[in-house]
DRENRO-144300 format. One line per field, with one value per residue (C-alpha): residue number from 1; residue in one letter; chain; z, x, y. Coordinates in steps of 0.001 Angstrom, whole numbers, plus 500000, padded with zeros to 6 digits. Example, Ala and Ser with C-alpha at 12.3 -4.5 7.8 and 13.67 -1.06 7.14 Angstrom:
2
gudren <- (1,2) .
kenu <- (A,S) .
lodo <- (A,A) .
Z <- (507800,507140) .
X <- (512300,513670) .
Y <- (495500,498940) .
//
This chain:
605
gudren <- (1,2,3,4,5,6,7,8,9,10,11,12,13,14,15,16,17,18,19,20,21,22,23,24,25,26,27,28,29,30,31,32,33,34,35,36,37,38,39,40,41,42,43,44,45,46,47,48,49,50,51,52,53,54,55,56,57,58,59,60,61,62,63,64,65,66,67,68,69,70,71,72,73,74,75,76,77,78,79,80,81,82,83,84,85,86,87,88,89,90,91,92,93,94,95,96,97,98,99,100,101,102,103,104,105,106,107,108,109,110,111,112,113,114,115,116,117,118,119,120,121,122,123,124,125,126,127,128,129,130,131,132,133,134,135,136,137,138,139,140,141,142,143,144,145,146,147,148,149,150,151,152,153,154,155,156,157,158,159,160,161,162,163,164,165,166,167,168,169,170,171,172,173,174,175,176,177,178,179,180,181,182,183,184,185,186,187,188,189,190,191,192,193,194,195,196,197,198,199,200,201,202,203,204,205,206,207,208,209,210,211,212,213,214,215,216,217,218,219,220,221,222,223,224,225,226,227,228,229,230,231,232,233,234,235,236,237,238,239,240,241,242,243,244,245,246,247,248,249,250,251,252,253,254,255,256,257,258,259,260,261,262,263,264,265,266,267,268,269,270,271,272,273,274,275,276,277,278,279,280,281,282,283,284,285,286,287,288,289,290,291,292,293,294,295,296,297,298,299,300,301,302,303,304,305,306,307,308,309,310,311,312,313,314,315,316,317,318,319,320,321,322,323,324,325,326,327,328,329,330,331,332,333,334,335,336,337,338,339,340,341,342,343,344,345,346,347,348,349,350,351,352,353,354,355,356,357,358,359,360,361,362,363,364,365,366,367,368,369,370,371,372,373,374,375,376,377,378,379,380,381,382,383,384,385,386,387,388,389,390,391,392,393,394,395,396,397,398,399,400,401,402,403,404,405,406,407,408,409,410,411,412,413,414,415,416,417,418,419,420,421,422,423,424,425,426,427,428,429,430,431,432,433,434,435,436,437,438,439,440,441,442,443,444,445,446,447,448,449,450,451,452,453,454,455,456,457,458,459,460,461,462,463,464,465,466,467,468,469,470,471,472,473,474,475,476,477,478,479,480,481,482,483,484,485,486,487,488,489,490,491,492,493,494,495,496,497,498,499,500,501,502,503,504,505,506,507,508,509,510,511,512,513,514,515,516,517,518,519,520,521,522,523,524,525,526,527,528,529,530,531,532,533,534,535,536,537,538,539,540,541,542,543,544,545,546,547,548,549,550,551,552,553,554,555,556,557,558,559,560,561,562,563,564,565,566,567,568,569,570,571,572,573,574,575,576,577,578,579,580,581,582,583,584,585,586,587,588,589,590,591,592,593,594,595,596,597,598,599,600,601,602,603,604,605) .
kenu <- (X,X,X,X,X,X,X,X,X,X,X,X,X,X,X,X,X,X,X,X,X,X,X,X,X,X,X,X,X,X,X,X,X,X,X,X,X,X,X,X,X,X,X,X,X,X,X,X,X,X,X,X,X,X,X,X,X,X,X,X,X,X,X,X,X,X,X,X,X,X,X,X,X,X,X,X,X,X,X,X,X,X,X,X,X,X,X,X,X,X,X,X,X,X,X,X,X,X,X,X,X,X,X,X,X,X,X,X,X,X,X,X,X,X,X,X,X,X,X,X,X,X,X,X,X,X,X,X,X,X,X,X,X,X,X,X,X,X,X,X,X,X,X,X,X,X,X,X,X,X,X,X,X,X,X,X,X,X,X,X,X,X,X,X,X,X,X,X,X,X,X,X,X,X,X,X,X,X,X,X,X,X,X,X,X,X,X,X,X,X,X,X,X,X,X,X,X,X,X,X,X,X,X,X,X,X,X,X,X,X,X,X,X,X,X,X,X,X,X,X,X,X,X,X,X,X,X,X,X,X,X,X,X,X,X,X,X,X,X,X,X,X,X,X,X,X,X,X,X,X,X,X,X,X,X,X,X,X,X,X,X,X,X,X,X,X,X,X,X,X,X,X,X,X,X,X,X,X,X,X,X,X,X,X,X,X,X,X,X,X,X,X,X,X,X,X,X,X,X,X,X,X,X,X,X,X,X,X,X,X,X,X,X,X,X,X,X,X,X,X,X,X,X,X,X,X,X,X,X,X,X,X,X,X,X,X,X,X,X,X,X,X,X,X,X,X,X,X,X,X,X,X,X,X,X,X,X,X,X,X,X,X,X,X,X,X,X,X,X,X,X,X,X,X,X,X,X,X,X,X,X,X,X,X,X,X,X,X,X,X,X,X,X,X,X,X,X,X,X,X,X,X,X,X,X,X,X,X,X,X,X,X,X,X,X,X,X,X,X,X,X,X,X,X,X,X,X,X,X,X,X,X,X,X,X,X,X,X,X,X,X,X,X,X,X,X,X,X,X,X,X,X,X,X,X,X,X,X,X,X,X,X,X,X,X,X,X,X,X,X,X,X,X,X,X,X,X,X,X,X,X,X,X,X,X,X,X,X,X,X,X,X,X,X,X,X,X,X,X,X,X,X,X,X,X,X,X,X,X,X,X,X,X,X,X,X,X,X,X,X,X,X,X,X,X,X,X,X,X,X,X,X,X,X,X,X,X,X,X,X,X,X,X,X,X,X,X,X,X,X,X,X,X,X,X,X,X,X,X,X,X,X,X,X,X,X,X,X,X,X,X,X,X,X,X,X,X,X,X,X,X,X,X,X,X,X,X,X,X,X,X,X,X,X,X,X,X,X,X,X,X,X,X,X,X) .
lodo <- (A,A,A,A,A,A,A,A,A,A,A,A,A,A,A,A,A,A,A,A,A,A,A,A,A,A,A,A,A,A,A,A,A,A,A,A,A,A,A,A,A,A,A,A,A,A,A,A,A,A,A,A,A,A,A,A,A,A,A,A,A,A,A,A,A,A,A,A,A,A,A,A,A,A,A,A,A,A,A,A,A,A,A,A,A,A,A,A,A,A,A,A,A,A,A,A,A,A,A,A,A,A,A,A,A,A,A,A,A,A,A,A,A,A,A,A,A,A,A,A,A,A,A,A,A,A,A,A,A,A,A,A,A,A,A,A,A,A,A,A,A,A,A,A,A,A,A,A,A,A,A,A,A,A,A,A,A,A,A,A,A,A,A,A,A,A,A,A,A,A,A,A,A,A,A,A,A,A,A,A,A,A,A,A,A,A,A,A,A,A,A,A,A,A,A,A,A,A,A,A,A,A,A,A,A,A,A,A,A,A,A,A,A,A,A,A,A,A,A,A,A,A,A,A,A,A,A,A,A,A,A,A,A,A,A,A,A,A,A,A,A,A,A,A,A,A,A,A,A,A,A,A,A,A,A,A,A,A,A,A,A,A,A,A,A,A,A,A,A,A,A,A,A,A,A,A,A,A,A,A,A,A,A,A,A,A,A,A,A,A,A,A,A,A,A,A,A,A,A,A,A,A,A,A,A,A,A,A,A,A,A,A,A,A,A,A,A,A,A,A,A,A,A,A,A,A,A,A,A,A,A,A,A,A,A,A,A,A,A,A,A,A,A,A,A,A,A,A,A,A,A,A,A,A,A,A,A,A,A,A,A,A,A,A,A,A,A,A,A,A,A,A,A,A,A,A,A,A,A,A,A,A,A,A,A,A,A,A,A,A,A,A,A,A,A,A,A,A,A,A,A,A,A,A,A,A,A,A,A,A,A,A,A,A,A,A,A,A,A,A,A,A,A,A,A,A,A,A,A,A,A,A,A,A,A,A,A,A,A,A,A,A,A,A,A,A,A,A,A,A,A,A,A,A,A,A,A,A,A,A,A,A,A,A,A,A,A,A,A,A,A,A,A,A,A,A,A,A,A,A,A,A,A,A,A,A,A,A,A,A,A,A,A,A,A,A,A,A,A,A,A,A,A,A,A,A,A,A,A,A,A,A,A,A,A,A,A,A,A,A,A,A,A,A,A,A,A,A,A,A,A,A,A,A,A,A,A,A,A,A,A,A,A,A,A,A,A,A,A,A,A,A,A,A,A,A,A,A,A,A,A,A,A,A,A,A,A,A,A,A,A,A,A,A,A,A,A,A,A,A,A,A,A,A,A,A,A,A,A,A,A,A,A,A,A,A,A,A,A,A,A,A,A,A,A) .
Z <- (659944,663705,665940,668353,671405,674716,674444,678691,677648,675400,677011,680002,677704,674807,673020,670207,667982,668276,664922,664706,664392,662594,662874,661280,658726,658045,658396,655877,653689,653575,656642,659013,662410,663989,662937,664671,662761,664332,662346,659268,659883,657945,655905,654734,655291,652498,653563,656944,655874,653705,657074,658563,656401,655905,659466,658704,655944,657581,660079,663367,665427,666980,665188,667025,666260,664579,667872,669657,670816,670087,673170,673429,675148,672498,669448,670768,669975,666500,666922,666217,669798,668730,666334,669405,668583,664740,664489,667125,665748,662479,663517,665437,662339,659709,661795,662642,659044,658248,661106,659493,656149,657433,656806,660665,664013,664707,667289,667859,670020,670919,671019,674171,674751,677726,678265,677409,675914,677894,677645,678361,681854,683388,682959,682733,686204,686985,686444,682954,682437,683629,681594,678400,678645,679809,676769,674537,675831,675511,671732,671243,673574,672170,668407,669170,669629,671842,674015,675597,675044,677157,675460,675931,679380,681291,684274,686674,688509,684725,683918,686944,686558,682647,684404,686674,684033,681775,683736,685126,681611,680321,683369,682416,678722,678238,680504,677769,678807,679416,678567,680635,678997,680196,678602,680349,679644,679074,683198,683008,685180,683955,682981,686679,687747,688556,688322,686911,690561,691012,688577,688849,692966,691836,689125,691290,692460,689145,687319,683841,681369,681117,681932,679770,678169,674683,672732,673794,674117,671195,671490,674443,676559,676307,677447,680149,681795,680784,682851,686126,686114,685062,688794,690685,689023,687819,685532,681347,680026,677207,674668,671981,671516,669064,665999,668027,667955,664898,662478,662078,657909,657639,658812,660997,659006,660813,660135,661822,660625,663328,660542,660959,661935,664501,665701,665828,667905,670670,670033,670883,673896,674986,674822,676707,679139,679184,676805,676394,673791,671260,668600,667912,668291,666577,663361,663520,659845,658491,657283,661023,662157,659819,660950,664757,663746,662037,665313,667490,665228,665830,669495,669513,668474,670152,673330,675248,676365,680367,682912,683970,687772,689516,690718,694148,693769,693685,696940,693447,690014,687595,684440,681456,678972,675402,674260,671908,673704,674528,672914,672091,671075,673664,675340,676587,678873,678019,681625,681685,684410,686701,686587,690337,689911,691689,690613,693078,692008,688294,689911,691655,688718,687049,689640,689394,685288,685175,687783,685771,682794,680638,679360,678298,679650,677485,678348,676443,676050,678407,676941,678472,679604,683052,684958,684514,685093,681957,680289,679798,683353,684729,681856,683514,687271,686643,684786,688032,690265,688578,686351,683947,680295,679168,676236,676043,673921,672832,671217,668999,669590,671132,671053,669348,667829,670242,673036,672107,671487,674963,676882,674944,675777,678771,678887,677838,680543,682760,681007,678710,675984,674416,672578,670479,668137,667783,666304,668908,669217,671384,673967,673777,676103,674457,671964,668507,668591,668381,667276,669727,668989,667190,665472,664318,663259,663195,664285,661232,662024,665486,664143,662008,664995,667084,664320,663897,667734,667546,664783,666941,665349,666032,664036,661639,661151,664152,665776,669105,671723,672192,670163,671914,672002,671246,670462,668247,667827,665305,665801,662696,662423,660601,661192,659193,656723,654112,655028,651642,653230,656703,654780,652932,656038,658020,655397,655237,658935,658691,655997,658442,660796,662644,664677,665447,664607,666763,665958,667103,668973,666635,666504,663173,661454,657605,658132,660085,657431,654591,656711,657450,654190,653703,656094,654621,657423,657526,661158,664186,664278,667789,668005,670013,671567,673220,675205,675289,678122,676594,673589,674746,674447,671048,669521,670866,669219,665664,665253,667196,667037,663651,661976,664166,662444,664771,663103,662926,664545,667695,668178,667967,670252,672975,672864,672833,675897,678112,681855,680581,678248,679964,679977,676160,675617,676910,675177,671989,672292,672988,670188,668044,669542,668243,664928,664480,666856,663610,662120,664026,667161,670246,671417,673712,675910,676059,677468,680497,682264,682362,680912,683555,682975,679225,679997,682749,680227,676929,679319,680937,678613) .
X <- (164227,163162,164300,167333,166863,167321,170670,170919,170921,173394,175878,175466,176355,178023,179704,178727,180625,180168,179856,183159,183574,180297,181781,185394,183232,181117,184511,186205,183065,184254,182438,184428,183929,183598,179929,176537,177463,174157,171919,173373,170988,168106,170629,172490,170645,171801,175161,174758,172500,175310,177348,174992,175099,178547,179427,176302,177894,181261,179142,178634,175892,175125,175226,175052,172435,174051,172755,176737,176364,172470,170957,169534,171970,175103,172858,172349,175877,175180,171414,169672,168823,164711,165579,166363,163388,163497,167068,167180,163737,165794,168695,167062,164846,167447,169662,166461,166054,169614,169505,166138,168070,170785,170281,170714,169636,171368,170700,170182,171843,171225,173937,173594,176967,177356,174241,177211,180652,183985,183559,179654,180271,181195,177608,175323,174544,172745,169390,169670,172325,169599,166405,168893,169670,166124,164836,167339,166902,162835,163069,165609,163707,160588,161867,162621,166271,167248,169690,170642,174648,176107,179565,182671,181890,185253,183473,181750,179527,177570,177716,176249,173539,172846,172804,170373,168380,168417,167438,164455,163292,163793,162089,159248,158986,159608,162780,165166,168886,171581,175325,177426,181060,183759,186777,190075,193106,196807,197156,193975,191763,189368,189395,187719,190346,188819,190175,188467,188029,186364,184346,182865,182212,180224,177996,177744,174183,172659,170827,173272,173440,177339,180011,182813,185692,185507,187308,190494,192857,194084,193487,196911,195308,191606,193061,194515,191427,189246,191375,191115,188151,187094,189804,186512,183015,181645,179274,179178,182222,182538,185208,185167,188751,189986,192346,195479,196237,195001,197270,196633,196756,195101,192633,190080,190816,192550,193179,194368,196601,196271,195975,193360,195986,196524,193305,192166,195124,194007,190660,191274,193272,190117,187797,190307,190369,186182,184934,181518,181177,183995,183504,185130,185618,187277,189928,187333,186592,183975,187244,188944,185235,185047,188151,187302,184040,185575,187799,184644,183276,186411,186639,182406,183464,186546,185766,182223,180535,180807,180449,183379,183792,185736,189242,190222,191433,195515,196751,220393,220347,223296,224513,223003,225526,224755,222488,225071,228365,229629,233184,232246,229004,226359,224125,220909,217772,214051,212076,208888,206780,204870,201436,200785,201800,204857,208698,210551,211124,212163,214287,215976,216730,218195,220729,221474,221910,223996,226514,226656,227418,224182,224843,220581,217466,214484,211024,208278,204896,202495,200200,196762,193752,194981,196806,200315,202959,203927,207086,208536,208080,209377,212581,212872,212853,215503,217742,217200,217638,220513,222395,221558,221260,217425,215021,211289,208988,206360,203351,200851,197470,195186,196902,196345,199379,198756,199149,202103,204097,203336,203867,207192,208112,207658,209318,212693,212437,212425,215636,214252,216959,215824,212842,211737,208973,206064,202185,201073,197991,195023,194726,192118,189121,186337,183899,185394,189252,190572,187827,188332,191954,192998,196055,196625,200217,201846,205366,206947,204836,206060,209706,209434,207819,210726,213392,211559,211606,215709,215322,213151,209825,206712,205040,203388,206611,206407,209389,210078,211981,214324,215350,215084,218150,216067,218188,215578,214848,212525,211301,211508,210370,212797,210223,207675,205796,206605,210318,210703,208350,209920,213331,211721,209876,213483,214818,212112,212270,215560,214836,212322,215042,215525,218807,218962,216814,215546,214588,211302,212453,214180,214383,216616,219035,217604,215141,217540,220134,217758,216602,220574,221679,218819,219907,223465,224857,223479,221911,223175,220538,220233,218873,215797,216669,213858,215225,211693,210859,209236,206984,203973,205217,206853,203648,201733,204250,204603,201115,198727,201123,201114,204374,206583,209014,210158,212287,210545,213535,213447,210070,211727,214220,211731,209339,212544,213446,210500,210920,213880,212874,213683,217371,217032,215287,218214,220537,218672,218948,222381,223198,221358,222725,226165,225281,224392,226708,228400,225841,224637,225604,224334,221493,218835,217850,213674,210720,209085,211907,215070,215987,218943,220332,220507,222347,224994,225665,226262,228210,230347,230453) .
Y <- (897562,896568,898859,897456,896210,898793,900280,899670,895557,896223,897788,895501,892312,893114,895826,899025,900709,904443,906600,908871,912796,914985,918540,917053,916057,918770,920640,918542,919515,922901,924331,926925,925835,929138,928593,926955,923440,921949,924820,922941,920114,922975,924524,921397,918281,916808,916780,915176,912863,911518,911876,909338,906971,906720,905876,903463,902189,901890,899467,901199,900396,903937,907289,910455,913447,916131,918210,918955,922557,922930,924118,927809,929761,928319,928722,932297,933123,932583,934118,930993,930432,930347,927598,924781,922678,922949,922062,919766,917660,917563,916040,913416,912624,912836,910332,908001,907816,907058,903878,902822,902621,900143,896646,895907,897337,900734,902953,906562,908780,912724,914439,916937,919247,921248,923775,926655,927375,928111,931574,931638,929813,932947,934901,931816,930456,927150,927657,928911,926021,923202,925170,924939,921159,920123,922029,920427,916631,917244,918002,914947,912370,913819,913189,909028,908762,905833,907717,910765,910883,913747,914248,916513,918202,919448,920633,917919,919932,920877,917098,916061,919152,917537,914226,914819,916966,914355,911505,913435,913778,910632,909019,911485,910874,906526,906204,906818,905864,908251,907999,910735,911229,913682,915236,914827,916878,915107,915101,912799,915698,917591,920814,921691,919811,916463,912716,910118,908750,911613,911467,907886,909468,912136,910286,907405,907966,908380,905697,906177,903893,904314,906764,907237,909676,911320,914105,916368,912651,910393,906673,906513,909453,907868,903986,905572,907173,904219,902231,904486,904774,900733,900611,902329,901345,898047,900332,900371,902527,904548,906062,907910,909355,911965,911199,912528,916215,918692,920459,924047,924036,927505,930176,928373,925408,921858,917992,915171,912232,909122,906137,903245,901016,903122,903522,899791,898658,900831,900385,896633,897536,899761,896679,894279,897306,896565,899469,898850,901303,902298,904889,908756,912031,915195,914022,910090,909254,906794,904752,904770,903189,900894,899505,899744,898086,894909,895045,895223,892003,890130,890635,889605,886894,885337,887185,886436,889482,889581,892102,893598,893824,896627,896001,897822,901299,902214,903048,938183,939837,938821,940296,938398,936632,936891,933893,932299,933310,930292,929482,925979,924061,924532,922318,923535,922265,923433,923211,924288,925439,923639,922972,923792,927061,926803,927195,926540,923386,924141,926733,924091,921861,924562,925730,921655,921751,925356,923616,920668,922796,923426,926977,927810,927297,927679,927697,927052,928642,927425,924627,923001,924978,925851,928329,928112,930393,932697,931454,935081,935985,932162,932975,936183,934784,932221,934678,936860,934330,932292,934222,931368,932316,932092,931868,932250,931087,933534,932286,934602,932685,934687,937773,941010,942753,945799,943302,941586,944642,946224,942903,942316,945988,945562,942433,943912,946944,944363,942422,939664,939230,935898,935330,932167,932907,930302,930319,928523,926549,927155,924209,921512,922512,920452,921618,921654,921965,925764,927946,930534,931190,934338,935423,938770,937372,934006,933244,934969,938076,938123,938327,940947,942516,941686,942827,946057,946863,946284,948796,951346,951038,949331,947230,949838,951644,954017,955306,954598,955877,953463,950143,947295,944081,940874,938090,936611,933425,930452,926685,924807,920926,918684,916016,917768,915196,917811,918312,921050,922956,922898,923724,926671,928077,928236,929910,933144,932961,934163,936676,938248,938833,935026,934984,931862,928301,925976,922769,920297,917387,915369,911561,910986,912920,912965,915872,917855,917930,919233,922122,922422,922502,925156,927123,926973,928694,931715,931758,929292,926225,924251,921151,919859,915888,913811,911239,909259,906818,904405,902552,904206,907699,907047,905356,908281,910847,908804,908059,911059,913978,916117,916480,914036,911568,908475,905453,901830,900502,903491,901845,898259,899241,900836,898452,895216,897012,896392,897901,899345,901450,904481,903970,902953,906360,908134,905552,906957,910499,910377,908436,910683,913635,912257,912200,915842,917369,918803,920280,921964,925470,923269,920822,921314,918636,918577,916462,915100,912773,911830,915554,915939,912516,913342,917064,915087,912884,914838,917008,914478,911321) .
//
């Protein structure tokens, strides 16, 4: 087979469909990911040269190197940092190979991560960062691919180092282009903190091929960014978004569930929004591509290829009540932190809900990869500043049993009282999803931890001092695919010494009532009410969130109600907090917006 014509042309005229996710894949295969997946390329070749041509078979028209983490100082982690070149030739050759078998052009691309992990960044400073990627992008250029694709970098200043690094060796060795992608979190900013203004400002001097977005975002997340940043460059744009969020199903060991349907309609959305390159990231199958890639064919064809222009850019201390005290049912608010760092504001709202009535505020555990303010110690501050009954969520990830007990200790010296248990997952930072997290117990651990510390011993039977007063609480999902299991797992969550259940954001009564009827009384169970503000949000929940259940007809309904939507979200909730007011202790109003609205209401109909 010819080889295709220069990717630049390409992407200045028409559009490619990107290969999807190699590391799901290899994962799916039975591979832990808290491994050097590149080094599988000698180990395995087999295996991802059956990768390869799948996603050639599913009809893509670029497939990526297996190469995503395979520069010297990340390959030193796993001691394999003197096998750069030898894995890094391989890759390029066994995907080469794998285009050269399809019975059309495909390209090539070499897959370059950033020069160092997360946890690297710290002790590696530039110099060593720039050696590692030139070294990297020498081997790949060296080996024939057609482009360098710099994927998955949260931090600009290292993607406009592997920029510049790359471009300097591609001029040097055949001008080989270079795509630069970045990862956004669910703000849309970096993980440095940078907007995709920002972004386009700081790459704007660099001869690229394209910029684009991949991993961390689902299909919603990914259209959103595309379409700041097509508002400030004219250039090529790229994206290659993850199949929603992962499900934690074991050990090291995660899936994803976003359907091809799914994944096509925003793909077509991200072409309209002028995509130039549409393909996948972590949770991508060869089946989700070869859907995207008969969408790609469809648009080709009804759609001329033109060059997008850019459009102008947008302008006292108080005695604590007892958690469930309340004579009649209770109605709750969960506030979380802000992101700024600042509480002053969720203080506020508070004072605002208490007065109207709300009798509990919960916070959750902090999510995202940035600095946020701890949930026990913001729980803690309001109780201490309010007199407002509190709950805080207390995840495990990350967390050694050693560390939990002393911080929850401590906690309850200070006057913590309510605590709801959770796993927790590790947030999305790039890379592969979730290798780094650690849990030395899961949510049921943590309350038999808790129930043992009411009992005056630690976790390994110890005696303590003192017994502690947790009122302890569990989440349990109604809207759990497998709504048995959900059922079951409520129930040993109270025989580890659960006080209380609460629910997942609900959107319809059936799974509720199962885990209910499980519970059969024994424990209080409040339940979680979303009052969503619109389609969007919905379609991102049902389709790119694990283990959410929304009705066809509350997606009717949001998306009949157009620029009202908002009000029909809260319309929504209330109507479904109606019909499980009797089954259940309270409800607890949750989410984004229109949370206070919600509370006022269900307080004063």
């Amino acid at each position: 087979m010819t080889r295709p014509r220069e990717v630049r042309d390409v992407l200045s005229s028409s559009v490619l469909v990107g290969d999807g996710a190699m590391g799901t894949m290899l994962h799916a295969a039975g591979n832990s990911l808290d491994q050097a997946l590149p080094a599988l390329t000698l180990t395995e070749p087999g295996l991802v040269r059956t990768i390869h041509d799948s996603y050639v078979g599913a009809g893509v028209d670029l497939v990526q190197t297996n190469t995503f983490g395979a520069s010297r100082l990340r390959l030193a982690e796993y001691g394999a940092a003197d096998d750069v070149a030898r894995i890094n030739a391989e890759a390029a050759r066994l995907a080469l190979e794998a285009a050269a078998r399809a019975d059309r052009p495909v390209f090539v691309a070499g897959s370059v991560a950033p020069a160092v992990s997360v946890h690297q960044r710290r002790r590696v400073g530039v110099d060593e960062r720039r050696a590692a990627i030139r070294e990297q992008v020498e081997v790949l250029v060296g080996a024939g691919v057609d482009v360098v694709m710099l994927e998955t970098f949260g931090h600009l200043d290292e993607l406009v180092e592997a920029s510049e690094v790359a471009l300097e060796v591609a001029r040097r060795t055949g001008d080989v282009p270079v795509v630069a992608q970045a990862t956004f979190g669910t703000d849309h900013h970096t993980l440095s903190g940078h907007s995709p203004h920002e972004l386009v400002a700081a790459l704007a001097g660099l001869p690229l091929a394209a910029i684009g977005v991949n991993c961390t975002l689902g299909p919603q997340g990914c259209l959103a960014v595309l379409r700041e940043l097509r508002s400030h460059t004219a250039m090529p744009l790229t994206a290659q978004p993850n199949a929603g969020l992962p499900r934690r199903v074991g050990p090291a060991r995660f899936e994803y569930d976003v359907d091809a349907e799914y994944f096509v309609r925003y793909t077509r959305q991200l072409l309209d929004a002028g995509a130039a390159l549409v393909g996948g990231c972590c949770g991508t199958t060869p089946g989700q591509l070869a859907a995207a890639a008969a969408a790609v064919a469809e648009y080709r064809a009804h759609r001329p290829a033109t060059v997008v222009e850019a459009s102008p850019a947008l302008p006292a201390q108080a005695s604590r009540p007892g958690l469930l005290d309340s004579a009649g049912p209770l109605i709750g608010v969960e506030l979380a932190a802000s992101t700024t760092g600042g509480v002053d504001e969720t203080v506020a709202l508070a004072a605002e809900l208490r007065e109207a009535g709300a009798g509990l505020v919960c916070v959750p555990a902090t999510s995202g990869p940035r600095a946020q303010v701890n949930s026990v110690d913001l729980a803690l501050h309001l109780h201490h500043r309010l007199g407002v009954t509190t709950l805080a969520s207390v995840t495990t990830w990350d967390r050694t049993i050693m560390a939990l007990q002393a911080d929850l200790l401590g906690a309850h010296a200070l006057g913590v009282r309510g605590v709801l248990c959770e796993t927790g997952t590790p947030p999305l930072v790039g890379d592969y999803p979730h290798v780094d997290g650690i849990w030395d117990v899961d949510s049921l651990g943590l309350i038999e931890l808790l129930a043992g510390l009411n009992e005056g011993t630690d976790y390994h039977g110890l005696r303590l001092g003192t017994k502690t007063s947790f009122d302890i609480g569990a989440r349990v999902n109604p809207g759990s695919r497998d709504p048995g299991r959900a059922a079951a797992g409520a129930v040993d969550k109270i025989a580890a010494g659960a006080q209380f259940l609460i629910s997942r954001p609900v959107f319809e009564p059936a799974g509720l009532e199962r885990v209910v009827e499980a519970v059969d009384g024994r424990v209080p169970v409040l339940v979680a009410i979303r009052p969503l503000t619109g389609f969007d949000e919905a379609d991102y929940l049902a389709h790119e969130v694990p283990d959410v259940t929304i009705p066809d007809t509350t997606l009717a309904a949001l998306a009949a109600a157009g620029p009202d939507a908002a009000a029909a979200g809260v319309d929504l909730a209330l109507a479904l907090a109606e019909q499980v007011r009797a089954m259940t202790r309270g409800i607890v109003v949750t989410g984004d917006s229109d949370v206070a609205t919600t509370v006022r209401r269900l307080l004063h109909p």
